[in-house]
N, C-alpha and C positions, 0 to 999 in steps of 0.2 A: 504494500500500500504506500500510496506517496501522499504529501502536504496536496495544500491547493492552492496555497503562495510559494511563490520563488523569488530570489533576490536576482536582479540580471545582470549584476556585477558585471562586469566589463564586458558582457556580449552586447549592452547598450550600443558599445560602437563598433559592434562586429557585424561588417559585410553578409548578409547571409549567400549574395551569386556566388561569393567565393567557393561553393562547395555544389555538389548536385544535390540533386531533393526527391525520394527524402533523404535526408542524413542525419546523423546523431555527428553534433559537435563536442568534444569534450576540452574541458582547459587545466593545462595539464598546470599552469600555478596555481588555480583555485585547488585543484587535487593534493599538491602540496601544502597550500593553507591548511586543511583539514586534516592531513596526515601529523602536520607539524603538530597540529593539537592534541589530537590522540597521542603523539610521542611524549608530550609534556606532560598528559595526565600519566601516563606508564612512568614515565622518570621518578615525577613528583609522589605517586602514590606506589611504587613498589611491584606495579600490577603488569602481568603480561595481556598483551591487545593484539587481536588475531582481527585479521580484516573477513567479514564473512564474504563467500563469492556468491555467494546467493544472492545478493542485491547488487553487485556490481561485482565482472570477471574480466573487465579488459588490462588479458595479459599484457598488450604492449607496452601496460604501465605497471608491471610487476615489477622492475629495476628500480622502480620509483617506490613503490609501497616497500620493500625489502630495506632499505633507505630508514626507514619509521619504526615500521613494527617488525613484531615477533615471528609473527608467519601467518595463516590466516585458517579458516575454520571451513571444511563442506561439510558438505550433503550425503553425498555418496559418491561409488568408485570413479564416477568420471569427474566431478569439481577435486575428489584425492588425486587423483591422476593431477589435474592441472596444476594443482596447487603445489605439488612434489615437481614437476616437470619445470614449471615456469617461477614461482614463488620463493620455493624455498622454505628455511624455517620452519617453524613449529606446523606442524598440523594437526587439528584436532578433526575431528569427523563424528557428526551426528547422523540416523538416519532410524527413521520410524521403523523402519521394519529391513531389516539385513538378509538377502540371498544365499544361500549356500552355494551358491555357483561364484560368487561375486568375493565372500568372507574374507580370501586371505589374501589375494589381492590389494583389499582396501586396506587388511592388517600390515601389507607391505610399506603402503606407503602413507602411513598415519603413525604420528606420534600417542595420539590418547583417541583412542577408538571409545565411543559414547553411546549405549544401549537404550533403547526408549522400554524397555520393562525387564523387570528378574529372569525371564523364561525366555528372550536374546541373550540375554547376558551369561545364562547358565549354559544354555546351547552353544555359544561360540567361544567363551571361555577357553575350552581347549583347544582351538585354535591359534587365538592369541599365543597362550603360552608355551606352544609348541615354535612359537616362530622364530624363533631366536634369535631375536635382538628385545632389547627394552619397549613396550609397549602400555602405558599408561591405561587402566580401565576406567570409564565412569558410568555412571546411572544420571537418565534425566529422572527429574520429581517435577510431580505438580505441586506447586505452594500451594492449590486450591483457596487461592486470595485470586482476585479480578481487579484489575486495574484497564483493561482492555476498554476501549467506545465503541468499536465496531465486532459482535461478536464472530465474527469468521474470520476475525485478523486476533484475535484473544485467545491463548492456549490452555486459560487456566478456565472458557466457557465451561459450562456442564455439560458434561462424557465427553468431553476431550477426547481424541486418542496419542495426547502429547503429553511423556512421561508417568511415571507412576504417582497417583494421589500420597500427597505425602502423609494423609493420616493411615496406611498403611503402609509405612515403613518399617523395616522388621531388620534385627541384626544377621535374618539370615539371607535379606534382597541384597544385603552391603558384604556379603562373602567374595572376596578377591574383587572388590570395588574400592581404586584410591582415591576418587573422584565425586561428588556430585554435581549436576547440570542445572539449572532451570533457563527458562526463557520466556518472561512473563509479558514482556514490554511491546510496545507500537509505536513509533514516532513521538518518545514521551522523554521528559523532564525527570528530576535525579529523584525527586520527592518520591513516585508510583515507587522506585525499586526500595528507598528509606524503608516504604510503608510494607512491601513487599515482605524485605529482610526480616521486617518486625516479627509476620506472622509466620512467617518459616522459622526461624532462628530457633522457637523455645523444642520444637519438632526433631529439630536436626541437631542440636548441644552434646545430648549425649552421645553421638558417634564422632564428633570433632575428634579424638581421640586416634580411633581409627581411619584417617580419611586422607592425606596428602593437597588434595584443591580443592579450590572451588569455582566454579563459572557460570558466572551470572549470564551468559547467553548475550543477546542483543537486544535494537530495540532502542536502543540511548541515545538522542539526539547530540550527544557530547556536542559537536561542530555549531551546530546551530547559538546563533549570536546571544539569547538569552537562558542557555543551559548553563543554570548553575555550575559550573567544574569544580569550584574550590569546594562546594558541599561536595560532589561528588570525590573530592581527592581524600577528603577527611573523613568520608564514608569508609571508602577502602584501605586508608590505612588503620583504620580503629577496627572493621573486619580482621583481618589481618593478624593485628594484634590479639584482638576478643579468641580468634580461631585457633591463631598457629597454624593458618593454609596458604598456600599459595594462593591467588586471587587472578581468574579471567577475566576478559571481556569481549565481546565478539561482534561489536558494531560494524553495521552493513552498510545503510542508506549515509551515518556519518562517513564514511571516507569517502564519499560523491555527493554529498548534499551541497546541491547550485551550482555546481561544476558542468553541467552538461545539457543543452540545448534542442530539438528536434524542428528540423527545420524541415516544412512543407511548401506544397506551392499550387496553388488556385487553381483549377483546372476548368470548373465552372460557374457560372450563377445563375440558377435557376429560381423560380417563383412559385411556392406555391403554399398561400395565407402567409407568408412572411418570406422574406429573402433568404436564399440557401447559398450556401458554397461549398463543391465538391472540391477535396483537396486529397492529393497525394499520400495523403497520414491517414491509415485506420485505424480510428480508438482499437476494435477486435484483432486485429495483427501487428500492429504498432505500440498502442499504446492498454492491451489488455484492463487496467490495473482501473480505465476507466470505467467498464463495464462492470467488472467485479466488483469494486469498492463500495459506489462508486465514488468521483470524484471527479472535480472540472480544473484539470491542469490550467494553468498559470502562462496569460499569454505574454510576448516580451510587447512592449510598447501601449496594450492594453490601453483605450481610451473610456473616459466616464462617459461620454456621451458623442456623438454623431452616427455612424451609419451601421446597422447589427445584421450579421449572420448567425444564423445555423447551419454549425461548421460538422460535416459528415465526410466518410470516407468512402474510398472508390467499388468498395466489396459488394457484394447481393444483400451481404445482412441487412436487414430493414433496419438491424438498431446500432449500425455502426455511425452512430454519432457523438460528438466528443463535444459540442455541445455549442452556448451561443454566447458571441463575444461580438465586442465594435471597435471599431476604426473611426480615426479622426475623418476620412475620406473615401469614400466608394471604393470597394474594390476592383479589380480590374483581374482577367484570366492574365496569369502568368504570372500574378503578385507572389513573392516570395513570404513566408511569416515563419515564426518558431516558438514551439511551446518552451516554457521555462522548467530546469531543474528535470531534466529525464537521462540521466547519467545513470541512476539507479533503478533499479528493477524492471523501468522499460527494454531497455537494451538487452536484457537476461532472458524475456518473455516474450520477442518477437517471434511471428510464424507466418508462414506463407498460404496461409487459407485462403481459398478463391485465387490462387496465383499470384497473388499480391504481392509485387515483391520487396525483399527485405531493406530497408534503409542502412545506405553507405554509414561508416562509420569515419573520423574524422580527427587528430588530433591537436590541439592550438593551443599555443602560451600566449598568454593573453600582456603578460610583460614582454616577451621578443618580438609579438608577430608571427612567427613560425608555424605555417599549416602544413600539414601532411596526410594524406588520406592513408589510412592505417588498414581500410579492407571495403572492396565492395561486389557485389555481391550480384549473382545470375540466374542465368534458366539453368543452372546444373545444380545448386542452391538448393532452387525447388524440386528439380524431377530426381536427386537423391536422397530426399526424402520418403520416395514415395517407390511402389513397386514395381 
């Protein structure tokens, strides 16, 4: 899930002809902004910070993120694969439900392999420990506390099927576990996780004992201009201290929050009970995150008032529309525009339904100038997807 403001930091005066459309722009110094931040809270609070690829995986800026943090966190055997291939560092790996075709694999190339229930954990256990090198175990828990707005973006809704309810916790779920996981958070401020900790902590005390870390998952707007960090830095160092654990963190959307642009382009205007414009960008292939959330992405230039579209895209779906914005001026077929802040998760969740093809990607330092188109993409794209 993404915001519905974006800041447009120096794409203000970024060309958008300079690139073809659609394309995802990324700015590889806002990227460092944010990385720099995250590296300050890890310095300052003791804590290791793994970039999640779940919400942004552009390896081209992996040289960049190795720079900052510790290493970064998947999903499963193919983000392990990248993240071992391209990244480096620590690797953590979460995944709801573990293959036996896939298991050792992923144990190859994962530092802390992370179980979503006792009956993974017991199953692939021997695994792990057959593999012969050092392999960290953890269990995810539900704090069964909600801190989530939107229930299908909240882990801890009711019947979850994300980690174990933590008021069954039992010393014999934590048998050859040096780790516990949660991942409670959305797009939120340092207070949800304070409040979070509260009601987990008196649950989980007594196995402190036997545990080696702990990883609070993601979800931490850390980057964002008015995130607390200093609460947050004195959160985790008094954890830390309170535990005697190591202390994670696995923030995603923060290492690309306002970093990254998607730049569309007019194709039509059509009329009917209000002004339409067909453009280049499908909320359903492009920009998923709108349909699902949903949520009305953040345009760059955005005017209060003069001329409104209903902005759709070019697919058959009836509801591929991303929604209604205005302009200071009529638009015109060929007019270039870009939504704000799509660095994260849009770029991870693109697909080529209805043939629609996938948007260029694009990389630019917003202090040198320096554009580069980093990958784009064809009819081999789509028809290797398919059988």
């Amino acid at each position: 899930m993404q915001t519905q403001a974006g800041d447009p930091g120096a794409f203000r005066d970024f060309d958008l002809s300079r690139v073809p459309s659609p394309c995802f722009v990324v700015d590889e110094a806002a990227i460092r902004r944010n990385l720099s931040i995250l590296k300050d809270v890890s310095d300052r609070s003791g804590t290791h910070v793994l970039a999640a690829l779940k919400a942004f995986s552009m390896f081209a800026l992996a040289p960049v993120v190795r720079e900052y943090l510790a290493g970064t966190c998947a999903s499963g055997l193919f983000e392990a694969r990248l993240a071992r291939e391209e990244y480096g560092g620590e690797v953590a790996t979460f995944c709801a439900g573990y293959k036996a075709s896939e298991i050792d694999a992923i144990i190859a190339l994962s530092d802390h392999m992370i179980f979503n229930s006792p009956a993974q954990k017991d199953r692939f256990l021997p695994n792990v420990r057959a593999a012969g090198r050092s392999v960290s175990v953890g269990l995810r828990i539900n704090p069964e506390h909600s801190e989530g707005e939107i229930a299908k973006y909240d882990p801890c809704a009711p019947c979850s099927r994300l980690g174990m309810p933590v008021s069954q916790l039992t010393p014999e779920a934590l048998e050859g576990v040096d780790g516990v996981h949660m991942h409670t958070l959305c797009e939120q401020d340092f207070e949800p996780l304070a409040r979070t900790w509260e009601a987990v902590k008196p649950t989980l005390a007594p196995f402190f004992s036997r545990l080696k870390w702990l990883n609070f998952g993601g979800g931490h707007h850390i980057t964002r201009a008015d995130y607390d960090r200093e609460a947050l830095i004195g959160f985790l160092r008094q954890v830390r201290a309170e535990t005697g654990l190591e202390v994670y963190l696995e923030p995603g959307e923060a290492v690309a929050l306002d970093a990254g642009i998607l730049v569309g382009e007019i194709l039509d205007l059509p009329v009917n009970g209000k002004p339409l414009a067909i453009t280049d960008i499908s909320a359903t292939c492009h920009m998923p995150d709108v349909i699902e959330a949903p949520y009305r992405p953040a345009l760059l230039g955005e005017a209060e008032s003069g001329h409104s579209y209903r902005l759709g895209g070019p697919s058959c779906l009836a509801g591929d529309v991303i929604g209604d914005y205005t302009w200071a001026r009529p638009l015109a077929i060929g007019d270039r525009y870009a939504f704000l802040d799509q660095a994260h998760y849009s770029m991870v969740k693109t697909n080529t339904f209805n043939g629609v093809p996938l948007p260029s990607i694009a990389l630019w330092n917003s202090e040198t100038d320096d554009l580069r188109m980093v990958r784009e993409f064809g009819y081999d794209d789509f028809r290797n997807r398919l059988s």
